[in-house]
C-alpha positions as CSV (number, residue, x, y, z in Angstrom):
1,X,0.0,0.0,0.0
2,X,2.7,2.2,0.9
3,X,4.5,1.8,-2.3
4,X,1.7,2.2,-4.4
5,X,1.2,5.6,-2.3
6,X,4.9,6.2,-3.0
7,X,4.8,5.7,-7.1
8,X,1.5,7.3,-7.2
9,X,3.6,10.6,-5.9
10,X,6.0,10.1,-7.8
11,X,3.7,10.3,-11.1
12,X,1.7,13.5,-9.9
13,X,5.1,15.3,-9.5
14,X,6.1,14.1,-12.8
15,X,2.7,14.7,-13.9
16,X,3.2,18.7,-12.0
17,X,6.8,18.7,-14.5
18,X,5.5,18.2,-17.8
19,X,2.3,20.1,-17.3
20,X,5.0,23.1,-16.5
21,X,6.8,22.6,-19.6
22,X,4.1,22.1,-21.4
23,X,2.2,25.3,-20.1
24,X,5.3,27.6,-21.0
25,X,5.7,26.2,-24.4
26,X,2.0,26.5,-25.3
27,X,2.0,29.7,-24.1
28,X,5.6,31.7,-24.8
29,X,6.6,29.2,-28.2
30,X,3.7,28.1,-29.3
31,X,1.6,31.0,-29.0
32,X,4.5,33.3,-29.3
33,X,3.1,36.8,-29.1
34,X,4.0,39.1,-32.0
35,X,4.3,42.3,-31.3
36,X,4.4,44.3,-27.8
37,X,1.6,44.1,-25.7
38,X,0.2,44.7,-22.4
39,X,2.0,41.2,-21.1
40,X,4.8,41.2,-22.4
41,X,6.3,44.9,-22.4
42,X,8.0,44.4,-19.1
43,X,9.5,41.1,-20.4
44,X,10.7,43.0,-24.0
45,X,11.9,46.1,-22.6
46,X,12.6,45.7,-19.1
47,X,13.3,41.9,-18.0
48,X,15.9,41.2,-21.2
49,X,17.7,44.4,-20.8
50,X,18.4,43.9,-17.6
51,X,19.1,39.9,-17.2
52,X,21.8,40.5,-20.0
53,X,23.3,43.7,-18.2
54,X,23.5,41.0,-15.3
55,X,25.0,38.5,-17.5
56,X,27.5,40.9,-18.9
57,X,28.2,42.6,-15.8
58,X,28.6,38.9,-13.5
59,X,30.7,37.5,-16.9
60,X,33.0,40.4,-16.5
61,X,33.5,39.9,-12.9
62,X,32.2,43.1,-11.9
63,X,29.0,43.7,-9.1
64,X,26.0,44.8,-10.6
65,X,25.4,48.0,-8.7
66,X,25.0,50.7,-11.6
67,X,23.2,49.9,-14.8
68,X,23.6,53.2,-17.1
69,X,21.7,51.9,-20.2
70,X,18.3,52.0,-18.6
71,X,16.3,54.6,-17.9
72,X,19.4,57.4,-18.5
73,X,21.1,55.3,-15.4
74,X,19.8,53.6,-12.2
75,X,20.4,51.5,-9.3
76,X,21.1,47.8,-10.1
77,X,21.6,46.0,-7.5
78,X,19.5,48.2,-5.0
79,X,16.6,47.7,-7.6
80,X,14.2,44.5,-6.0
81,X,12.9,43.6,-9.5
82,X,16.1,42.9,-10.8
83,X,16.9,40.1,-8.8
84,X,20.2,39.9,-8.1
85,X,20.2,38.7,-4.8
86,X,18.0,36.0,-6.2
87,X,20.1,32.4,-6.2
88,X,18.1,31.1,-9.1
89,X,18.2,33.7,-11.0
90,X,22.0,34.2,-11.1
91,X,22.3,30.9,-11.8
92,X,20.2,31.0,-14.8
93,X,21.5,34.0,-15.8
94,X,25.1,33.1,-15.7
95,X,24.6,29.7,-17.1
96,X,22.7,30.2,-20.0
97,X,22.0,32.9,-22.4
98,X,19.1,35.1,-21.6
99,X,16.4,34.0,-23.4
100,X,16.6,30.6,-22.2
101,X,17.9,31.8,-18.5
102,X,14.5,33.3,-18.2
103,X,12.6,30.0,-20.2
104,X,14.2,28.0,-17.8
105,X,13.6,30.5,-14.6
106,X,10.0,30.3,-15.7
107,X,9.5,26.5,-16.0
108,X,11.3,25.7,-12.7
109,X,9.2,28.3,-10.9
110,X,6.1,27.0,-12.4
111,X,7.5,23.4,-11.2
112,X,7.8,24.7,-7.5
113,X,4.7,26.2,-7.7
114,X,3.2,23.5,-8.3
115,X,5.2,20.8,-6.6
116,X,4.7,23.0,-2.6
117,X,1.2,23.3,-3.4
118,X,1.0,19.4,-4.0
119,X,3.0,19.2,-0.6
120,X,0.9,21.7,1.0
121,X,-2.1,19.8,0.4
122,X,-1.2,16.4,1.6
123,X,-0.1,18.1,5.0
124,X,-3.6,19.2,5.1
125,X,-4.6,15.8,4.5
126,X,-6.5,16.3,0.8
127,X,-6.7,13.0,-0.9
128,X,-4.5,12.6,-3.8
129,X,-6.8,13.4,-6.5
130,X,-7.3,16.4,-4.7
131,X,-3.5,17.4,-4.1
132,X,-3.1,16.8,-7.8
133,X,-5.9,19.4,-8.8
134,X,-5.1,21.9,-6.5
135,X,-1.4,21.5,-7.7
136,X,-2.8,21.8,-10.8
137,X,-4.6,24.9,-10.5
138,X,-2.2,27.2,-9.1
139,X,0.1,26.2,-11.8
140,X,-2.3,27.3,-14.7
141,X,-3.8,30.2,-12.1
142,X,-4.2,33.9,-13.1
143,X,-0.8,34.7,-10.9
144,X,1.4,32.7,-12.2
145,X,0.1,33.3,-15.8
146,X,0.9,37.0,-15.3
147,X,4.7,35.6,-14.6
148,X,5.1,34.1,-17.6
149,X,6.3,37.7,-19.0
150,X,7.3,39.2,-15.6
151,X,9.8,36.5,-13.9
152,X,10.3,38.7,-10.6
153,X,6.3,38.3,-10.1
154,X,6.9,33.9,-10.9
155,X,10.0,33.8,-8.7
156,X,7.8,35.6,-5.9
157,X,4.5,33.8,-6.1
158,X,5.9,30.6,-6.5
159,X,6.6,30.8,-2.8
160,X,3.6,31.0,-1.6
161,X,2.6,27.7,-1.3
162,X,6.1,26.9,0.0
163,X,5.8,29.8,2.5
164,X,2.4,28.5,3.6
165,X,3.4,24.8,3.7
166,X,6.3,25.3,6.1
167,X,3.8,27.6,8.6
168,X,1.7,24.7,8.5
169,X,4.9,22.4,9.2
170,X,5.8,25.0,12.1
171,X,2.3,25.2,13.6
172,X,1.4,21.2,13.6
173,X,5.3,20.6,14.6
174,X,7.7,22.8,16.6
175,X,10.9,21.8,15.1
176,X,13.5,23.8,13.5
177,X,13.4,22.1,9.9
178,X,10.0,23.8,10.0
179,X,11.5,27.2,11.0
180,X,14.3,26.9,8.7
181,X,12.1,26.0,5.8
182,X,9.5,29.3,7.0
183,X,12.8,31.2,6.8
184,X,14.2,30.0,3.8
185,X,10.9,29.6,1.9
186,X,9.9,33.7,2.7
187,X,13.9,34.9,1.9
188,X,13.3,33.5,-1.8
189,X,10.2,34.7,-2.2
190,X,11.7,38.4,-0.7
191,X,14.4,37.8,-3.4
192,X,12.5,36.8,-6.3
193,X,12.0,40.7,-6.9
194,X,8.7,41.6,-6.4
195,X,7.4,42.9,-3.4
């Protein structure tokens, strides 16, 4: 019985992987929107820009802390949106180049999403049918739709369900893997960039 608990897991979180791939392609490739619009201005003229002055800026080994192509100069690094506090981010940004550093930022985002609110919902003791759908529905909700072309507002609401699975951890179970994961779950989503 356990076991087939175990594998049936196992196949909702693969289930909760593909659907996020397949959600970003639909939407971003498939779809690919043409011209600038209300969803994806940010993305065209802010997001890029800035992930490649990251990029070029970390590649060079310099800190981040001026960007003077944007908006006749600003504040990098004291700038929330722009992330670069953000461990994910700089990881994608540095690996990869920029359109797929934010494809892949997206996608794994969508992935946590979905994969804490599956956890969230077994620790409040929903069936796994149910776990699966809520899952489900946060992944292809309104809020993380808006982040498919504003990656500081994916990286922060993809928390959420992290954030409120680890205060349910902490309130059924005073241990400090609970607090840790309350602390670590709320500094991402701080970091992500959107406040």
């Amino acid at each position: 019985m356990k076991a087939a608990s175990s594998a049936v897991r196992w196949l909702c979180v693969a289930l909760l992987a593909v659907t996020a791939v397949g959600f970003f392609v639909h939407r971003v490739l498939v779809e690919q929107p043409q011209e600038v619009s209300f969803e994806n201005y940010d993305l065209l003229h802010y997001m890029v820009p800035s992930a490649q002055f990251l990029r070029d800026s970390l590649q060079r080994g310099e800190f981040p802390a001026w960007n003077p192509y944007q908006f006749a100069g600003q504040p990098f690094a004291a700038t929330h949106i722009t992330s670069v506090f953000y461990a994910p981010h700089l990881f994608f940004t540095w690996m990869l180049p920029v359109p797929w550093a934010l494809a892949a930022h997206t996608v794994v985002h969508l992935f946590l999403a979905a994969l804490f609110t599956l956890l969230l919902a077994a620790r409040l003791g929903l069936s796994w049918p149910a776990q699966l759908t809520a899952a489900l529905g946060y992944l292809l909700s309104g809020a993380l739709l808006a982040g498919l072309y504003n990656t500081p507002y994916m990286a922060t609401h993809a928390w959420l369900p992290g954030i409120l699975w680890s205060l349910h951890g902490l309130a059924t179970e005073v241990r400090m893997r609970w607090a840790l994961a309350a602390g670590l779950t709320t500094a991402m989503a701080f970091l992500g960039g959107h406040a």
